[in-house]
N, C-alpha and C positions, 0 to 999 in steps of 0.2 A: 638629471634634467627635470625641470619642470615648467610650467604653462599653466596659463589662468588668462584674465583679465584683469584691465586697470580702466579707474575712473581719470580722465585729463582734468579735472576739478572736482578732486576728493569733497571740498567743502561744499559743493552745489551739483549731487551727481545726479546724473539721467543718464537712461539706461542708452541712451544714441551717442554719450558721449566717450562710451567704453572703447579700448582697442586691445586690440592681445597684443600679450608678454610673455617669454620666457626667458631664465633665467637658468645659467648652466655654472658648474663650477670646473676650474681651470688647474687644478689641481692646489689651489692657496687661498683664492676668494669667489663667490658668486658673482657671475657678470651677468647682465639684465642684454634683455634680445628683444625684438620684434619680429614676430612672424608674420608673413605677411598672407597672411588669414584676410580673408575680405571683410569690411567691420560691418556692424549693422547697420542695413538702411531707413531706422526708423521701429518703432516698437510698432509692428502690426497688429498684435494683441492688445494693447493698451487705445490704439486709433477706433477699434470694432467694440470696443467697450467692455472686452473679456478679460480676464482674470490672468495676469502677466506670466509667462512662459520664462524660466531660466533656459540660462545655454550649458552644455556638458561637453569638457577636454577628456581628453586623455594622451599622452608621451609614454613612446618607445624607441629603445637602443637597441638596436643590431650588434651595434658593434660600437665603442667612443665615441667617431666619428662619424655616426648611419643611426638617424633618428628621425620618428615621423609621430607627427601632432594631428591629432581630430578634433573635430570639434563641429559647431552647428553653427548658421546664422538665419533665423529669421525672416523667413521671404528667400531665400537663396538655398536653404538646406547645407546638405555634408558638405564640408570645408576638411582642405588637407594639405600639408608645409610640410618636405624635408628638411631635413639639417646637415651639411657635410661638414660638419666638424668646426665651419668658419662662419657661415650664414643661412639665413633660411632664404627657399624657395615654395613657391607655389608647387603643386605635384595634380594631376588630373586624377577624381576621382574612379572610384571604376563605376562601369556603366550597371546601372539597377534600378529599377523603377522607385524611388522615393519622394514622397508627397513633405511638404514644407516643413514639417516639424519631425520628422524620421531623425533618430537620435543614435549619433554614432558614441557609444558611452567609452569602450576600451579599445586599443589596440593592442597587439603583441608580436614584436620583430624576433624572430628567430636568426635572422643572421641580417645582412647592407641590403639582401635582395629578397626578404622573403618575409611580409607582415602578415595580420588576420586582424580583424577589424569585426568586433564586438557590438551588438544596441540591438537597438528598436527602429521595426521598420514597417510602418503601413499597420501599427497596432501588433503586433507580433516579431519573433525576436529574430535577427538577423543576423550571419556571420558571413562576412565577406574577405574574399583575400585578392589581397592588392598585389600581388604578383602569380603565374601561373607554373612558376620555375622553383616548388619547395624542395630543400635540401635534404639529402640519406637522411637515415637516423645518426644518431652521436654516440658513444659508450662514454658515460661519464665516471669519473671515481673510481677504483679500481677496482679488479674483478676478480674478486676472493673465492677460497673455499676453507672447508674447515672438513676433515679426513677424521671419518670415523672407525670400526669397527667392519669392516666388508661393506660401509659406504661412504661418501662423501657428500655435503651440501656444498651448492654454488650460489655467488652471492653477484649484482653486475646490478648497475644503473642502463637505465635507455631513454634517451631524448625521443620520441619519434620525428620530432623537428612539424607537425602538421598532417602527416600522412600515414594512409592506415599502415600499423607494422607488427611484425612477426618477430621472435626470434627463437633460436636453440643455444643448448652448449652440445660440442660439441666434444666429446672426449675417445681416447683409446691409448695403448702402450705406446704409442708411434705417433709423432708427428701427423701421420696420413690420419689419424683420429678411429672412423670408422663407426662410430657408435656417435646416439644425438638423444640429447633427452631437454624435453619430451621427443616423441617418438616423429610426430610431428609437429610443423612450427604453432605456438601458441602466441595470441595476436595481444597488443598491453595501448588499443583503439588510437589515436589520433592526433594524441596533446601534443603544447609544447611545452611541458616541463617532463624531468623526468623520472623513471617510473621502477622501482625496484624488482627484480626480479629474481625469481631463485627455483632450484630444482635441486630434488635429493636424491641423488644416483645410487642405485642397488644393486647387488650381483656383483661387485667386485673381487677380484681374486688377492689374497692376504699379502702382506710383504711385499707389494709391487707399486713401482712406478708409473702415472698416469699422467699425461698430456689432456691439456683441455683446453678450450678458448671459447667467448661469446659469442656469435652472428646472432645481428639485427639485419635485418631485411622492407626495406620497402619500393614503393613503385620509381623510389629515385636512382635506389642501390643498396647494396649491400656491404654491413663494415663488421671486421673480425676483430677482434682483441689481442694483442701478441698472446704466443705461447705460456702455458704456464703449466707447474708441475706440482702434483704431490703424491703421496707414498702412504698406503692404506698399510696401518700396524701389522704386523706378523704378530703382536701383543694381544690379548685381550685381558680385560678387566676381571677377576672372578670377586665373587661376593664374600666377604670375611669378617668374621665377628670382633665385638668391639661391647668388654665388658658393660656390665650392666652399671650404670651410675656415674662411668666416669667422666671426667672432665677431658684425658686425651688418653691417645690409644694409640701406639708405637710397635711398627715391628723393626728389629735391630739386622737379624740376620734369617735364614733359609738352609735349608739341607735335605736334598730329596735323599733316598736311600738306594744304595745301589741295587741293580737288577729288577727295582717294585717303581712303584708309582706313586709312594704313598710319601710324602712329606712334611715335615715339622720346622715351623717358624717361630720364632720368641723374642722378645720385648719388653716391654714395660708399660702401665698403663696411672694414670694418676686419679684417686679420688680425695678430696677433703688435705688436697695437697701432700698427700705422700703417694710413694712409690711403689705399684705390686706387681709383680713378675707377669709374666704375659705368656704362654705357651699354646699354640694352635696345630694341628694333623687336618694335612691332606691326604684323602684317602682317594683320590684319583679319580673323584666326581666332586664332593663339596669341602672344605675349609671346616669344623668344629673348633670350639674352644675345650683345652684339654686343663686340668689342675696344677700349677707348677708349686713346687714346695718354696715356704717363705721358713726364714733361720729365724729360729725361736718363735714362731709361727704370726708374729705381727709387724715385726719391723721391716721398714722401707727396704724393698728388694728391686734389682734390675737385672737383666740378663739381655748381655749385648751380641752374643757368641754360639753358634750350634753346633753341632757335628754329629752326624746318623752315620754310623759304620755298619750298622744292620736293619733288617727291619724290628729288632725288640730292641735297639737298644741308640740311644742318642745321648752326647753330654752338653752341656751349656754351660756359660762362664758369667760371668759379672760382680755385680758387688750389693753391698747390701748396708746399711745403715746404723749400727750398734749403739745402743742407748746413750754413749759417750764417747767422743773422739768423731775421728773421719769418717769419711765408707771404708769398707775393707774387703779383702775377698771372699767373693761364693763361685763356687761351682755346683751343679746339679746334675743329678743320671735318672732318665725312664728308661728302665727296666720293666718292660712287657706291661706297659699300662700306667706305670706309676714313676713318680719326680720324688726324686729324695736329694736331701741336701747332703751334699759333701763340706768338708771345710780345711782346701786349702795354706798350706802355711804363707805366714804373713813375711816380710824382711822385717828384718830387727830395727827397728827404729824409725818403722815409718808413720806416718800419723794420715795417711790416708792410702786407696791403692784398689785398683780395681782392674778385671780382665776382659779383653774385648773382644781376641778370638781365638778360638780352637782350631784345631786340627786332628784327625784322628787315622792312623795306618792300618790299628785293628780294632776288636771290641774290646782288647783289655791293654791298649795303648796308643795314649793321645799326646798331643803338648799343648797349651797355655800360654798365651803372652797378652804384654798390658804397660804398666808404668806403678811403679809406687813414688810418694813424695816421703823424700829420703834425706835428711839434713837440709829441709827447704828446696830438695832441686828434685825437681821430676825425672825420675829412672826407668829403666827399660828394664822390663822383669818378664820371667819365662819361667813355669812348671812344666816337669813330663808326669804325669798317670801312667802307673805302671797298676794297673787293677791290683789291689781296692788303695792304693795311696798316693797320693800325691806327692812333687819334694820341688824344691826351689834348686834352682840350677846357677852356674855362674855364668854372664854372657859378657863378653867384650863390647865396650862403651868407645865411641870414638876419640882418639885426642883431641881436649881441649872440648870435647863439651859441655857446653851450658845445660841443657836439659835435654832428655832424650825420651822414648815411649814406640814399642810398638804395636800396631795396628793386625796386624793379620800374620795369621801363619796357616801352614799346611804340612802335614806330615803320610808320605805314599809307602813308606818302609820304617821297619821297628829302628832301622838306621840313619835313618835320612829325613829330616823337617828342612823347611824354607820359610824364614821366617821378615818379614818388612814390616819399616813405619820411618820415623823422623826423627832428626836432633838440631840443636842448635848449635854454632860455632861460638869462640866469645865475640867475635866480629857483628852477631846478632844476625846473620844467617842460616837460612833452613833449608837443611837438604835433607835425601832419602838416604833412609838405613835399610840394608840388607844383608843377611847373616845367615851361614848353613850349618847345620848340625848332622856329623857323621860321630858321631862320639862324646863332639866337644860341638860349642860354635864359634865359628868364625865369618869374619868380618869380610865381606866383596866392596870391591868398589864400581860405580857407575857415572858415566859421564851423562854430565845432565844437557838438556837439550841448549841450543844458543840462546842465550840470551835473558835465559831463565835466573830470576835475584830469589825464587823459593822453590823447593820440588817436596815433594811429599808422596810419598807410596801407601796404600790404606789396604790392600789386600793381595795374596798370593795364591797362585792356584800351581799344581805339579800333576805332569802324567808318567807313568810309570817303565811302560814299554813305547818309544825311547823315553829317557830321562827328560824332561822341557818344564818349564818351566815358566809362568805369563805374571810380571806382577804389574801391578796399576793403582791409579794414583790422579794427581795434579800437579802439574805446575804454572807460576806467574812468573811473568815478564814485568819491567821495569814501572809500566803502565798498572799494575796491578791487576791486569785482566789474565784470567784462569784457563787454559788449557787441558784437555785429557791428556796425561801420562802411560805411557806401556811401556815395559821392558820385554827382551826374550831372552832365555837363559838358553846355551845350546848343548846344556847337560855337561862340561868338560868343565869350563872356568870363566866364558865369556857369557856379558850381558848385550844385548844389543836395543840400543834405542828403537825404537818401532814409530810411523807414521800414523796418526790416528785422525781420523776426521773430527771436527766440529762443527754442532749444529749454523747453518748460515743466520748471523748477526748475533751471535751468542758472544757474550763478554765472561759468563764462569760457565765453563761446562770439568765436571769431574765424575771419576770415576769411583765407586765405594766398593766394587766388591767384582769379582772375577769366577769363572766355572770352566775347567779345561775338561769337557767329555773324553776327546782325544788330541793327541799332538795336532793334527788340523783341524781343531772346531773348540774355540774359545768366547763367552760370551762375557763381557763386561756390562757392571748396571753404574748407573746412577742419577746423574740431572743435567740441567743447563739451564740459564736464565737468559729468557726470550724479551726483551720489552719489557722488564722487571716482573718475570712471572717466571718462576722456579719450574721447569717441565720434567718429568722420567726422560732417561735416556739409555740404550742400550746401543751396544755394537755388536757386530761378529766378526769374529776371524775364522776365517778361511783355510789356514795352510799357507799365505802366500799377504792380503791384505785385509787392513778393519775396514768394514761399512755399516753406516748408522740404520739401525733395523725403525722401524716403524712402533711408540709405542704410545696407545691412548694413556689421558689422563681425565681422572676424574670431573664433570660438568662443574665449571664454576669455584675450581681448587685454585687459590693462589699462592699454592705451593704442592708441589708433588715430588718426589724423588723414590726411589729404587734403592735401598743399603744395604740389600742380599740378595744372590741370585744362586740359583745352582742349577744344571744343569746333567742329566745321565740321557746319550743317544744326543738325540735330534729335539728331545723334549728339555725346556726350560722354566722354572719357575722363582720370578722376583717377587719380593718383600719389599717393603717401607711403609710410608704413610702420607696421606696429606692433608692441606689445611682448606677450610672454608674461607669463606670471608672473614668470619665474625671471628676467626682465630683458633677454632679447634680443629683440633688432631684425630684422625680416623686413619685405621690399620689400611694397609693397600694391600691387595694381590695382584701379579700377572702371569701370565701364562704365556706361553711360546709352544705350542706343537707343531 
């Protein structure tokens, strides 16, 4: 809407021959109005021989159809015209003592019934409101929070519509709330636009579910915001080093030791664009960088894969870069301090080939698995370490595969490994491989969930007393959106699909890696993409169901994930890394006590 004045003889104008106009638009063109403003009766300024006075509008909408015009005239003072949407009307000012040239400059309609009325009045500034019935506050835009570490910020717009106002949040585990912060209400004075507010709640207890909602308050009423929920991490962040010079810094996997606190994570880190091994100890207060051996002591090195079966003793897997040809395999052993390189046998004929994870039963018996490229086709390969050597094993490949590789294993007896990952049909189909070794390996099958056109399993965990079994994973549906994967093995011969949550409005959420402490306490890590923001994710199992555990992610990372976790008791600790803005790579740690 707008409002002014017109001259009726633009070419010979005088200030008496003005009248008002407004002009509103109808949702296609601007249509031209008259308000019916009283016109002037005469320039009385210009009669007494003084120095000519303008006149000052101002137009406000309540609402579409709820609009009100100010303005002045000369000899007669404040002038004022509603709009219902069809015509204007005269409206009586409100009563206030104003002398002839009292200048009403703005208005402002908070709703059809409720203006404020802006200017100058008797040389000093006026605010007048044109009705005595101003409406609650409003909550406008919605009423966030962002869950941190034992606290949460709250974030909430408030109109106060006019009137002085207050508000709290008000939060607790229970809908009934019980707790209000601030402690008491904090006032955001009188406007009507509206006004940001926020409060950063402390003292909250770990891994737990919270209810909260706004209240504004004023002398008209009081309005609440629906319910709203979030879930303070059971995670925290710990601090962890991140070579000196490099361009990105990776951790691949994690392995606490059993019985101690003390654990070792390893990766990969890149300077001057090559690759150099990564190896870190937790000592069960801080994270150190430890020395990991590189083959032939310069060439590009990775290590994707850990395993601590003691506290002297851990092995790693991956691969390494050789002056000529493909990567090829490396394994590596600290023994009591120090990383030395092992060197795994190759397949006959492969021109590339690398290991990605371990499993270890004792300190002087582990297994190996990964994929070499074998006559152009990606194959699934498996070593056992029988201390000090290693040897290539035979593994059954599915009918009709196109390519195969897998991802994780575990090994809980000098008898017994479980080993998963992926193959392709020739139909160009990807499902999950899973395969046991009592002797020999052999080949299980698993129904995959409905609906699913890909499945993919990435790591396996085993407990010992009973035999069980947890492997995890991802699958897509036809959509291509990504769901968490679980299986349960019930130690005899069956697999059983498992229900797993996913984060709400997540389109890829997967799982990288898995830790069974005991047959009822299993935790899975990995990610989910929130709004195209890659986030950690973890679950637990129970004994009976998975629920998504709470885990911070680095301030300002557009990308975070989890791609090792291990778990001994009640205590848990993930691996991975994430990205800034600007595209680098820094190591992550988490914790769960």
């Amino acid at each position: 809407m707008g409002i002014g004045w017109m001259a009726e003889s633009p070419e010979n104008y005088k200030y008496e021959d003005s009248v008002p106009i407004s002009e509103h638009w109808n949702g296609s063109e601007w249509v031209l109005g008259k308000p019916p403003l009283p016109e002037p009766e005469g320039d009385t300024a210009e009669e007494e021989g003084e120095e000519e006075e303008g006149e000052a509008y101002g137009v406000s909408c309540g609402t579409p159809t709820s609009c009100i015009a100010v303005g002045i005239n000369f000899g007669t003072g404040y002038i004022i015209a509603g709009w219902n949407g069809t015509s204007w009307s005269e409206q009586e000012p409100p009563e206030m003592s104003l002398g002839a040239f009292d200048l009403p400059e703005q208005v402002d309609c908070v709703t059809a019934t409720y203006c404020q009325v802006m200017g100058i009045g008797g040389g000093s500034t006026f605010f007048n409101i044109l009705t005595d019935d101003p409406p609650p506050p409003v909550l406008e835009g919605t009423v966030g929070f962002g869950a941190g570490e034992y606290e949460a910020l709250t974030l909430g717009m408030v109109n106060p519509n006019g009137s002085p106002t207050t508000y709290q949040y008000e939060y607790g585990t229970t809908t009934s709330y019980g707790s209000k912060s601030p402690a008491t209400p904090k006032s955001i004075g009188s406007g009507t636009s509206s006004v940001e507010v926020s409060e950063k709640i402390e003292g909250l207890a770990p891994e737990t579910t919270y209810h909260f909602r706004l209240v504004a308050t004023n002398a008209k009423g009081t309005v609440e915001s629906e319910d709203q929920t979030f879930m303070t991490p059971g995670w925290k962040i710990l601090s962890t080093p991140n070579p000196s010079g490099a361009s990105d810094s990776n951790l691949h996997d994690v392995s606490c030791e059993p019985n101690t606190s003390v654990c070792t994570a390893v990766g990969k880190s890149t300077k001057s664009g090559a690759d150099s091994p990564v190896a870190q100890r937790w000592n069960g207060t801080s994270w150190s960088e430890q020395s990991p051996a590189k083959k032939s002591g310069t060439l590009p090195t990775r290590l994707f894969g850990v395993d601590c079966p003691s506290e002297t003793r851990c092995l790693a897997a991956g691969n390494y870069q050789p002056s000529e040809g493909g990567p090829t395999l490396l394994t590596e052993i600290w023994n009591e301090s120090k990383w030395s390189v092992q060197s795994p046998p190759v397949p006959s004929e492969a021109t590339s080939s690398e290991l990605v994870g371990i499993g270890c039963s004792s300190t002087s018996r582990c297994g190996a698995v990964g994929s070499a490229m074998i006559g152009g086709v990606k194959t699934a390969i498996a070593e056992k370490w029988t201390s000090p050597n290693w040897a290539l094993e035979s593994i059954p490949i599915p009918e009709g595969a196109t390519s195969s590789q897998l991802d994780g294993i575990d090994c809980i007896w000098s008898d017994f490994c479980a080993a998963v990952g992926r193959y392709t049909t020739s139909g160009g189909a990807v499902k999950s491989l899973v395969m046991f070794w009592n002797g020999e390996w052999k080949l299980h099958s698993l129904t995959a969930p409905e609906g699913a056109v890909e499945t993919t399993l990435l790591d396996v965990s085993c407990t010992k007393t009973p035999n069980r079994c947890t492997a995890v994973g991802g699958w897509k549906n036809s959509k291509g959106e990504q769901s968490t994967l679980a299986y349960r093995f019930n130690g005899v011969t069956t697999w059983t699909l498992q229900s797993t949550p996913n984060p709400s409005g997540s389109t890829e959420s997967v799982f990288q890696d898995v830790s069974c402490a005991t047959e009822a306490s299993c935790t899975a890590a990995g990610s989910s993409v929130d709004g195209g923001t890659t986030k950690t994710l973890a679950e637990k199992w129970n004994g009976t169901s998975w629920s998504i555990q709470g885990t911070p992610n680095p301030s300002g990372a557009a990308f975070s994930s989890l791609f090792g976790v291990s778990c001994q008791s009640t205590t848990c600790m993930g691996a991975g890394w994430s990205t800034d803005a600007s595209g680098v790579d820094t190591t992550l740690g988490e914790i769960r006590e």
